[in-house]
DOPA-607526 format. One record per residue: residue number from 1; residue in one letter; x, y, z of N, C-alpha, C, CB in turn. Coordinates in pm, whole numbers, plus 50000, padded with zeros to 5 digits. Glycine has a CB too. Layout:
// DOPA-607526
REC  ropa  loba     nu     nv     nw    cau    cav    caw     cu     cv     cw    cbu    cbv    cbw
REC   NUM     A      X      Y      Z      X      Y      Z      X      Y      Z      X      Y      Z
...
// end
This chain:
// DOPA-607526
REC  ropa  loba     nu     nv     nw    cau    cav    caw     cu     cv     cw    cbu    cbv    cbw
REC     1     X  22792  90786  87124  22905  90858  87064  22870  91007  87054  22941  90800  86923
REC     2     X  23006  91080  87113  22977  91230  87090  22945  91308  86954  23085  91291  87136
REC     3     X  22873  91440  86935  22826  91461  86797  23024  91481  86768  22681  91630  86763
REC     4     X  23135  91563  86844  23253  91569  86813  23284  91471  86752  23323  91590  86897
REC     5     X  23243  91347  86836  23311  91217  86756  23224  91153  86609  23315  91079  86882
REC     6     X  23165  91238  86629  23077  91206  86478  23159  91355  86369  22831  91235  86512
REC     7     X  23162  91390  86418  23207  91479  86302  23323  91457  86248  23211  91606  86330
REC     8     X  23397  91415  86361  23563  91379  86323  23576  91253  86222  23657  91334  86475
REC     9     X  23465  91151  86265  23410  91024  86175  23381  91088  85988  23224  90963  86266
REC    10     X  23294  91172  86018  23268  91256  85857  23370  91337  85740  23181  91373  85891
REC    11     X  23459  91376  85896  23590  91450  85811  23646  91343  85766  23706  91544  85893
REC    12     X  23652  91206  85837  23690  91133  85764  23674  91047  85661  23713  91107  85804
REC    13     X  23533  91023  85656  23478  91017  85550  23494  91060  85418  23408  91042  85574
REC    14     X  23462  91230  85442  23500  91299  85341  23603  91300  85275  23492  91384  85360
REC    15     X  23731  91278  85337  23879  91257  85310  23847  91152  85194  23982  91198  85452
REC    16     X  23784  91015  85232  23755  90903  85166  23710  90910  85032  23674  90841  85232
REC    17     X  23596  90997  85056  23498  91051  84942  23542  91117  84859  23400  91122  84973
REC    18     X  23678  91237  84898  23716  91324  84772  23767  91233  84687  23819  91442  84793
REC    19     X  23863  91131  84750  24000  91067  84669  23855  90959  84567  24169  90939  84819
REC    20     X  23751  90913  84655  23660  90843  84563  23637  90906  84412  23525  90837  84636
REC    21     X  23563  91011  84439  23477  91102  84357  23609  91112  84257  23406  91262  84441
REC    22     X  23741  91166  84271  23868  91256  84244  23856  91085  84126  24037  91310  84413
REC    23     X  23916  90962  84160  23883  90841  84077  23760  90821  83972  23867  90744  84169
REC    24     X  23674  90842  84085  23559  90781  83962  23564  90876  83828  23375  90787  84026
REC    25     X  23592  91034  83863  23580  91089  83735  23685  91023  83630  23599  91242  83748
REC    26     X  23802  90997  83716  23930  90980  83581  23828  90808  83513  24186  90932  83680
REC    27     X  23789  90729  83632  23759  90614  83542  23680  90633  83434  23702  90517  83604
REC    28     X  23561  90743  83431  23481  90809  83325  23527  90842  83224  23430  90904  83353
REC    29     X  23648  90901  83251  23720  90960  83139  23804  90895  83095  23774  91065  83154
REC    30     X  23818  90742  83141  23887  90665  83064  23853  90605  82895  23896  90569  83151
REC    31     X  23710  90610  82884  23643  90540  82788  23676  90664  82685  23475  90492  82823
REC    32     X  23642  90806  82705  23636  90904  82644  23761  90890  82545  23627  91014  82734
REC    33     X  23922  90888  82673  24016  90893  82626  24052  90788  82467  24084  90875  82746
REC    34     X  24000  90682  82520  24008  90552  82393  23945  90599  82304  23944  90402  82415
REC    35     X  23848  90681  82281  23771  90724  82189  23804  90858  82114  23657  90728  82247
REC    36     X  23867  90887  82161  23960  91013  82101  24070  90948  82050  24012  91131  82210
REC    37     X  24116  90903  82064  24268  90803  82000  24162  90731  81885  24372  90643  82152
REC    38     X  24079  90674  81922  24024  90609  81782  23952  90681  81651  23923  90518  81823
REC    39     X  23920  90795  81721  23856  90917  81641  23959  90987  81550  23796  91030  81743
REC    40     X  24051  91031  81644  24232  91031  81559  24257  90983  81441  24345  90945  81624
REC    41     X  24284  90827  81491  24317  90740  81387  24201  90755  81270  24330  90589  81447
REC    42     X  24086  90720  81295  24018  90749  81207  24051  90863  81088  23923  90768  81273
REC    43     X  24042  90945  81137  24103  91106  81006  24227  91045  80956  24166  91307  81098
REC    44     X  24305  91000  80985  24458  90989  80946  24377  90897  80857  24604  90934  81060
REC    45     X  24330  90754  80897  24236  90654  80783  24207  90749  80653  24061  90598  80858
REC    46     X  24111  90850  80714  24030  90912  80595  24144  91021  80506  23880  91010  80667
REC    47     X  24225  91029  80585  24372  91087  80455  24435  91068  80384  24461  91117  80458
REC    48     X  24439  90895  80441  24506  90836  80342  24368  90767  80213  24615  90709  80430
REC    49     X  24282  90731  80256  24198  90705  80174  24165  90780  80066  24117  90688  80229
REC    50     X  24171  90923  80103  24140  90999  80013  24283  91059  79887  24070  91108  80103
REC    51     X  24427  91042  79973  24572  91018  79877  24527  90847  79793  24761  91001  80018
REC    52     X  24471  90816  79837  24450  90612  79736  24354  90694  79600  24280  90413  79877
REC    53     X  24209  90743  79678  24102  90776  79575  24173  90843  79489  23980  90854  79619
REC    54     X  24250  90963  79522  24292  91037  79445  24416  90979  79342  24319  91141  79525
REC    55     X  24464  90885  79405  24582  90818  79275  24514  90719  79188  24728  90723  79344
REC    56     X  24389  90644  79255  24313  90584  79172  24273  90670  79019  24197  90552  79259
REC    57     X  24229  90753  79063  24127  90883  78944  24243  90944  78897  24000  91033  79027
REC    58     X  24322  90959  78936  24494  90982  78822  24516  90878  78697  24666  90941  78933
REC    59     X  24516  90769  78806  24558  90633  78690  24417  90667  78610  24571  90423  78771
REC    60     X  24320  90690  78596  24219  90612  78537  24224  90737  78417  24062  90571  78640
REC    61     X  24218  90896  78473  24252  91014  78351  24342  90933  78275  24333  91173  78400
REC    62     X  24479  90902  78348  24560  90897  78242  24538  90769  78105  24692  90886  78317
REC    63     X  24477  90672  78217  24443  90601  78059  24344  90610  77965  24431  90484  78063
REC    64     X  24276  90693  78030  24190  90753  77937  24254  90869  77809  24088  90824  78035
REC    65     X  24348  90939  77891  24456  91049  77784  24514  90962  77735  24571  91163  77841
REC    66     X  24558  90866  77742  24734  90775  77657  24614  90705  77566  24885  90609  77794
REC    67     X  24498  90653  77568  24406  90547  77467  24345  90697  77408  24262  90403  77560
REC    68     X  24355  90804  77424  24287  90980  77339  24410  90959  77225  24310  91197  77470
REC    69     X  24534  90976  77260  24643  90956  77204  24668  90850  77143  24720  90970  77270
REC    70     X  24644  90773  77178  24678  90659  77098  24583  90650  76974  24673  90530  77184
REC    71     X  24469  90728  76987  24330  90718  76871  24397  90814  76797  24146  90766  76919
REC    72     X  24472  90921  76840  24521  91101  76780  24628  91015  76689  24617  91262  76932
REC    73     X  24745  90946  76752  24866  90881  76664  24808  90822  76569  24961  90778  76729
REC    74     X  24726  90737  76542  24663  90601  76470  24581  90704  76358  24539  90476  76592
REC    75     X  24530  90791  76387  24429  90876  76291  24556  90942  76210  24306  91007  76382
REC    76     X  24664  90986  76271  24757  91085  76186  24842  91007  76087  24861  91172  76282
REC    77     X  24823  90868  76146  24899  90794  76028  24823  90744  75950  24985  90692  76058
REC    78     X  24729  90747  75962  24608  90676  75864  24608  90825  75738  24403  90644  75981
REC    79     X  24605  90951  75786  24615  91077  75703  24696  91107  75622  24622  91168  75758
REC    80     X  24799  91042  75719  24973  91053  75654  24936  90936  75530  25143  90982  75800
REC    81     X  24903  90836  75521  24902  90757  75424  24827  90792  75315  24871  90652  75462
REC    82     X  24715  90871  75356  24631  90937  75238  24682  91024  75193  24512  90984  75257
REC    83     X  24739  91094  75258  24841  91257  75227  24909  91201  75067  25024  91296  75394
REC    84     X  25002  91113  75077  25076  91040  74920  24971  91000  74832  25173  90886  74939
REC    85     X  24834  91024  74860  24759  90916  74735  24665  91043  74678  24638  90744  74809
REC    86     X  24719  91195  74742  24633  91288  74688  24657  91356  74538  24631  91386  74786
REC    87     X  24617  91404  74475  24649  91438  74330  24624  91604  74339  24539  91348  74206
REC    88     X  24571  91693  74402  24600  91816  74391  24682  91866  74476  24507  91879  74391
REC    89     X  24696  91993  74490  24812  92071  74598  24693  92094  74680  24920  92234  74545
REC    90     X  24621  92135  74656  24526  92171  74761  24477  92072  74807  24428  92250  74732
REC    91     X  24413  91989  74807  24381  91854  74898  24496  91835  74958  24337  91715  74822
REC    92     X  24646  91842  74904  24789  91773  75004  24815  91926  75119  24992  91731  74859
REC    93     X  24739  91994  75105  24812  92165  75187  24661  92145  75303  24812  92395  75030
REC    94     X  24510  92073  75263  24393  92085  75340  24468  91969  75415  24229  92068  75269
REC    95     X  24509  91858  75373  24534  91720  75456  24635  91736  75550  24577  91596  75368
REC    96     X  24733  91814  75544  24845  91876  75581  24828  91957  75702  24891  91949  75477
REC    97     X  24713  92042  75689  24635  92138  75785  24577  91980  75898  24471  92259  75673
REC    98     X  24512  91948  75839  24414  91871  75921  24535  91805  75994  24293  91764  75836
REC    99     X  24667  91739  75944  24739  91635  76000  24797  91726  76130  24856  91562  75888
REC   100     X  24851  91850  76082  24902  91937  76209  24814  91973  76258  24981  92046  76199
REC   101     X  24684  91957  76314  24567  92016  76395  24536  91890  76467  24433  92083  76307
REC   102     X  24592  91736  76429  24583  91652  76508  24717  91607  76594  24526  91563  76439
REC   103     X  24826  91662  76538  24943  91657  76609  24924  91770  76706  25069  91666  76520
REC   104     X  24862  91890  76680  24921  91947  76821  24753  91919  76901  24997  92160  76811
REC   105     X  24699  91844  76882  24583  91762  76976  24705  91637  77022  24405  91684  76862
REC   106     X  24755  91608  76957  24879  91467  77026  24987  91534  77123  24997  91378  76875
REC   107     X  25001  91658  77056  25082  91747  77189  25042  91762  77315  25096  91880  77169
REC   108     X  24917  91833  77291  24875  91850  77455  24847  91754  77532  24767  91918  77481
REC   109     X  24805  91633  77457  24772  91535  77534  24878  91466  77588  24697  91458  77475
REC   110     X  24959  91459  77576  25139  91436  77569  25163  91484  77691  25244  91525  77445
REC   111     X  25140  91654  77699  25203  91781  77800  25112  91712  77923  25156  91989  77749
REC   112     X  24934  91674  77905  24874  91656  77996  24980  91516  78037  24713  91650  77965
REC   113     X  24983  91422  77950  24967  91271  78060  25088  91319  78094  24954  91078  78002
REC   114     X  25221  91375  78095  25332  91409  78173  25315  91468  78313  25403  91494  78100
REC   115     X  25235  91576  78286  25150  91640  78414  25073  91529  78502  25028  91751  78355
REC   116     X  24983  91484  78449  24935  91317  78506  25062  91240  78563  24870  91207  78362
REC   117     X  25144  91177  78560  25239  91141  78585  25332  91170  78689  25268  91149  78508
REC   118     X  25373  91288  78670  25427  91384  78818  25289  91416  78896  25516  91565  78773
REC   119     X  25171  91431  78853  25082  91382  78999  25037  91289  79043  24990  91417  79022
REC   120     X  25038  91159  78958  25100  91064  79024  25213  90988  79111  25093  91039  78978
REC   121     X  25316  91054  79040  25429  91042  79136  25427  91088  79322  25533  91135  79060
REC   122     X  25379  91209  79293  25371  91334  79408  25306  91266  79520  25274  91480  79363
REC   123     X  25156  91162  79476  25035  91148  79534  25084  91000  79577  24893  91172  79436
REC   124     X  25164  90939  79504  25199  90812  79531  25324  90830  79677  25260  90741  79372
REC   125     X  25411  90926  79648  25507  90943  79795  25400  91018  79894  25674  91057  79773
REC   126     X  25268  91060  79861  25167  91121  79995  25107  91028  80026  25059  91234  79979
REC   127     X  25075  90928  79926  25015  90773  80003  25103  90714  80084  24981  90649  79903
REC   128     X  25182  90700  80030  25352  90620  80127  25356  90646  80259  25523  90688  80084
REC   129     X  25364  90767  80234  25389  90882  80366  25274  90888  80450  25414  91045  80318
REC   130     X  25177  90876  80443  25061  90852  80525  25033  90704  80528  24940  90929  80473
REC   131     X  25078  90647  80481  25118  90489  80529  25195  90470  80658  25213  90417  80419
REC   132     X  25326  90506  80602  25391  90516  80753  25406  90586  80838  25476  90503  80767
REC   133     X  25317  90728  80868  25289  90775  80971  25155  90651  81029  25256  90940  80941
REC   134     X  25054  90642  80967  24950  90546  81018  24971  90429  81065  24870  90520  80939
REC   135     X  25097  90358  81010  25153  90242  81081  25210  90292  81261  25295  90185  80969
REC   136     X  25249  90418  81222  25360  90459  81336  25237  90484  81468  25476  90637  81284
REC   137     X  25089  90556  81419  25028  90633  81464  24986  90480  81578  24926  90730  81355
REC   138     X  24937  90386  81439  24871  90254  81514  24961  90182  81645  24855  90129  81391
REC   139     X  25122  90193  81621  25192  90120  81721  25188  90255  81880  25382  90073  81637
REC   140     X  25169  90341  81830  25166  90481  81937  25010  90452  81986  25190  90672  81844
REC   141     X  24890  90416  81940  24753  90404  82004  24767  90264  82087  24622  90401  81883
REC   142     X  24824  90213  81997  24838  90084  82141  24854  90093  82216  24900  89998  82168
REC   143     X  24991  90114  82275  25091  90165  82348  24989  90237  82471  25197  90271  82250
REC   144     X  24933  90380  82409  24846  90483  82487  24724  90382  82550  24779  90620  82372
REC   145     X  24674  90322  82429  24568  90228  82487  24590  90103  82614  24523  90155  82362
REC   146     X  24672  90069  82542  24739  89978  82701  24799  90048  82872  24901  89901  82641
REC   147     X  24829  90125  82831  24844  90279  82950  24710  90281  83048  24839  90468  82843
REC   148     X  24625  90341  82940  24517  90346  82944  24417  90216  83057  24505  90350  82801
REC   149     X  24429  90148  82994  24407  89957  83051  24470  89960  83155  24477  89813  82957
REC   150     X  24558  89943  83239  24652  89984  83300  24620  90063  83394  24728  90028  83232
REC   151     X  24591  90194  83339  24553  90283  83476  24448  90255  83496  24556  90428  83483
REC   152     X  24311  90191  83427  24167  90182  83464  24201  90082  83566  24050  90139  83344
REC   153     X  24248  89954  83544  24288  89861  83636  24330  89909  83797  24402  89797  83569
REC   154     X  24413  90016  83789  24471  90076  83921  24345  90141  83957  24609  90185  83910
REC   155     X  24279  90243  83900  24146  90324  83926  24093  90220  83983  24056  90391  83804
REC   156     X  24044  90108  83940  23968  90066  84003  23967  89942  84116  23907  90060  83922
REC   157     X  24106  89886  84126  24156  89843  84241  24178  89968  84357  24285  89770  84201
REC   158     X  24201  90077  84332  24200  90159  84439  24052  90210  84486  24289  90269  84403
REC   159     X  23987  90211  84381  23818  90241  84446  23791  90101  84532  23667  90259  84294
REC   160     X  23789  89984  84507  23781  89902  84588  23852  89890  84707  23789  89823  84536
REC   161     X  23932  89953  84769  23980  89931  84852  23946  90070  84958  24107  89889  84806
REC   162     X  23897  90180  84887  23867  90315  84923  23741  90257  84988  23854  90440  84799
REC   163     X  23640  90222  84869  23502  90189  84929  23508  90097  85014  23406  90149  84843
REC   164     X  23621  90014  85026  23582  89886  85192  23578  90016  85309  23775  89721  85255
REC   165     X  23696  90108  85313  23721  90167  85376  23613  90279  85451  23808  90191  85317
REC   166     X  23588  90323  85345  23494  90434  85318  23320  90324  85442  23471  90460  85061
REC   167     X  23270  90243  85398  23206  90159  85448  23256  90114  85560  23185  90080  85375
REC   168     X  23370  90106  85628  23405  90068  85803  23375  90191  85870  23581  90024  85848
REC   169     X  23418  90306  85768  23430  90400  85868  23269  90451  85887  23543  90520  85823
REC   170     X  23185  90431  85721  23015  90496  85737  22952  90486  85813  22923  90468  85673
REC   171     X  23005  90256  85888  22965  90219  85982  22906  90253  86101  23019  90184  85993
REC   172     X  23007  90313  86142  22989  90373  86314  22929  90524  86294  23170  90387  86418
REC   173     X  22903  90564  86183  22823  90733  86221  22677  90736  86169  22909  90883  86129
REC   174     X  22610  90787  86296  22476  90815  86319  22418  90848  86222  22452  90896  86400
REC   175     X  22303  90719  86203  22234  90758  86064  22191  90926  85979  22103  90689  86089
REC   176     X  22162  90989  86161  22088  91146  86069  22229  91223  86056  21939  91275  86185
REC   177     X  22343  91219  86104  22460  91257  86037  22496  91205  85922  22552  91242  86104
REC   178     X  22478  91076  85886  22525  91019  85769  22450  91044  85634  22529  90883  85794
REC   179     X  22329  91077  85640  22231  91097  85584  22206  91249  85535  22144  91046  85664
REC   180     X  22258  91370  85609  22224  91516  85598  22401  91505  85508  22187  91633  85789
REC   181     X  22507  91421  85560  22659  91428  85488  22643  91389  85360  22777  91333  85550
REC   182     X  22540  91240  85335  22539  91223  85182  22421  91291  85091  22533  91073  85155
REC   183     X  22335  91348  85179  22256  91452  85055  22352  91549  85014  22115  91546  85110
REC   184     X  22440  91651  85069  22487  91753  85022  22632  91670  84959  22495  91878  85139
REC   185     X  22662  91555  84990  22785  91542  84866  22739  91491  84762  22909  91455  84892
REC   186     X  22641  91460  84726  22585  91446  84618  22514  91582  84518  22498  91352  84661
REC   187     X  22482  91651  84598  22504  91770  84533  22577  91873  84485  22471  91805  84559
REC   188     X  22679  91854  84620  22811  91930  84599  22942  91863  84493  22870  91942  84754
REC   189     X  22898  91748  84451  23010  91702  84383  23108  91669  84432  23047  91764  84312
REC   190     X  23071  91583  84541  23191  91481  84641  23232  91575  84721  23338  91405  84564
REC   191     X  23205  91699  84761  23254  91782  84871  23125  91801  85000  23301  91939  84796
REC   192     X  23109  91763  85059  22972  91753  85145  23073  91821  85302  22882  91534  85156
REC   193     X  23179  91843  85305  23251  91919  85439  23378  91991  85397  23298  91807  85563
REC   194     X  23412  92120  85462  23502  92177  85390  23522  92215  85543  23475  92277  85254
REC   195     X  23685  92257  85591  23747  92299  85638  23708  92484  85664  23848  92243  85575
REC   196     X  23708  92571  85803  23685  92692  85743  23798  92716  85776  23579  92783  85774
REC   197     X  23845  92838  85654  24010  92872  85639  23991  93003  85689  24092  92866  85473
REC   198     X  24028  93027  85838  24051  93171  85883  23913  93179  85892  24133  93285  85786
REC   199     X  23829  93331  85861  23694  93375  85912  23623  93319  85741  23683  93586  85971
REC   200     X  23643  93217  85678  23577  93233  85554  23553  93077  85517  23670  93322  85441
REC   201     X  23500  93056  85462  23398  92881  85446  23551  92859  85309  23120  92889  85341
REC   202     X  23588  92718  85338  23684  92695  85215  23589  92587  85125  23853  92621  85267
REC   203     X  23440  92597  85087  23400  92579  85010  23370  92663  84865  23339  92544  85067
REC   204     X  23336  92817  84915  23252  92900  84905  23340  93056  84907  23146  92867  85017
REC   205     X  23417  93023  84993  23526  93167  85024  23438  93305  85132  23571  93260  84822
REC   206     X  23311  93245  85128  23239  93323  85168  23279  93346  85361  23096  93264  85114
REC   207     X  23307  93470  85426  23334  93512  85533  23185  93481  85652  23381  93664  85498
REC   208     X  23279  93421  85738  23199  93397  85842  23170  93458  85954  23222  93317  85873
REC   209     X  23053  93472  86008  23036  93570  86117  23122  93522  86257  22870  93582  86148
REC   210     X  23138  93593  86324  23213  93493  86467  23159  93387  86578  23261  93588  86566
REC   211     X  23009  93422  86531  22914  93316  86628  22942  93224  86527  22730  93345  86669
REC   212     X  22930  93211  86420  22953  93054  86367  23123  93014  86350  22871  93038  86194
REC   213     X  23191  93087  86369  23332  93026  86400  23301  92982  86535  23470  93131  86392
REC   214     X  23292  93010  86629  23276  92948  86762  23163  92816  86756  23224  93072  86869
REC   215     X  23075  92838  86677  22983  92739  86697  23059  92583  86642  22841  92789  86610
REC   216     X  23106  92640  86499  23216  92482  86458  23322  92450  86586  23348  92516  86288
REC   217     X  23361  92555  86671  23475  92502  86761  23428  92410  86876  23552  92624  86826
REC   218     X  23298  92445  86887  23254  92367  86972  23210  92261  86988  23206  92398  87005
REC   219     X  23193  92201  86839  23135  92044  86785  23039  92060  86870  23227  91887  86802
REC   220     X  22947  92066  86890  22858  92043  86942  22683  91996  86849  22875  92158  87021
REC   221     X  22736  92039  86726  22609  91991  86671  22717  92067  86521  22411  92067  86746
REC   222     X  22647  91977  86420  22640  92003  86232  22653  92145  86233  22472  91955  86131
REC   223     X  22725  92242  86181  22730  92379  86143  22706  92381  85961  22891  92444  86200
REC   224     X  22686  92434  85914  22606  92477  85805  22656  92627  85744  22454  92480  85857
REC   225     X  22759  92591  85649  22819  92766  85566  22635  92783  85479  23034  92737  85373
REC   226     X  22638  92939  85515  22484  92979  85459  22462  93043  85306  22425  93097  85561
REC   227     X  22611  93038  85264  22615  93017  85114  22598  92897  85056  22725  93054  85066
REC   228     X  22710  92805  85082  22699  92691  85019  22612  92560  85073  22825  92661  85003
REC   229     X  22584  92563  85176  22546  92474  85252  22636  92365  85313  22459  92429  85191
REC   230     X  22732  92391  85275  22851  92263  85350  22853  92238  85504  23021  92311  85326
REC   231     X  22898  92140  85537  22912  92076  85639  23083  92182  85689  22908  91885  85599
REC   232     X  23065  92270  85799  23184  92342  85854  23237  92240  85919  23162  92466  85943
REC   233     X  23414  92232  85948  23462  92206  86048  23560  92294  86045  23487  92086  86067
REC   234     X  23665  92239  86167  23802  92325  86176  23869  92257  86223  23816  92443  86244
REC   235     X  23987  92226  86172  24100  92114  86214  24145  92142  86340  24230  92108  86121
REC   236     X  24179  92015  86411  24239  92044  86556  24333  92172  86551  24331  91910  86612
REC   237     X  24430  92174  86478  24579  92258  86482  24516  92393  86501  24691  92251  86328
REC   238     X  24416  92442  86452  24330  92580  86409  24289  92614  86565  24169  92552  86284
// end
């Protein structure tokens, strides 16, 4: 077989190899993708967890303020009852003092658990609400995730059918061609032959002298861009 007909074998190859390489990355990046959707969900988890913690430690102030209050009410009536059993003005005007210094301790605590309350309220429609976005989020990751499943399945029924291909055609080309084609696409990142576009390597962009445009026209042996190292050709039409 002519080296022409070996080269024309490689371009085709290569054809094989981009659409390979062009797959295998998306299949790579399939796992990534699932893992970003689960990483997602995760934070939305940790938002709402932290609207729960936070209504938890609401409820728990507040019963801690309403049982403060409830000790503040219970003490003022216990005062109030002593208040009638006092015999001077001054003990009934000191008891009197003391009783209004525990009522407006029953006030604030009052003003607080109300405040408690509307942030409970507030925190309880932000739990809700991050409930059913997270329900919504979970039926939307499926969905993506099954997509996902789906296209890996196609990715990789089409690599199988690339690589039979790819392998009929490796077949028939001369080991030290096949061999100098897969060192440099393995370096090059699935590009091991590039087309030259006009006087310039379409690997590289780099301009070619005119002895090596003539030398690719002639197939006559592997041409070599001296920037990149690629495998030159030039399409019939050129």
């Amino acid at each position: 077989m002519s080296t022409e007909e070996q080269i024309k074998l490689l371009i085709e190859t290569q054809k094989l190899d981009g659409r390979i390489y062009t797959l295998r990355k998306e299949l790579a990046n399939q796992p990534i993708l699932i893992k970003n959707l689960e990483d997602e969900f995760r934070q939305k988890e940790t938002t709402l967890k932290t609207a729960e913690e936070d209504l938890k430690a609401l409820a728990v102030k507040r019963r801690e303020q309403e049982g403060e209050l409830a000790a503040q009410e219970e003490g003022i009536k216990k005062l109030q009852i002593q208040l009638y059993q006092l015999k001077t003005n001054k003990e009934y005007q000191a008891m009197e003092k003391e009783i209004g210094g525990h009522k407006a301790d029953a006030s604030v605590l009052e003003e607080g658990i109300i405040k408690i309350l509307e942030e409970i309220d507030a925190y309880t429609k932000k739990a809700a609400g991050q409930k059913e976005i997270l329900q919504q989020e979970r039926q939307k990751d499926a969905e993506k995730k099954s997509k996902i499943d789906t296209r890996t399945k196609e990715i990789e029924g089409s690599l199988q059918v690339l690589n039979s291909e790819r392998a009929e055609v490796a077949q028939r080309i001369e080991r030290e061609f096949l061999e100098k084609y897969e060192r440099i696409l393995k370096s090059k990142d699935g590009v091991a032959m590039v087309p030259a576009q006009g006087d310039a390597c379409g690997g590289c962009n780099i301009n070619l002298p005119p002895q090596i445009i003539n030398e690719i026209k002639l197939r006559h042996e592997l041409v070599f861009c001296g920037s990149c190292a690629r495998i030159l050709y030039i399409t019939e039409s050129d």
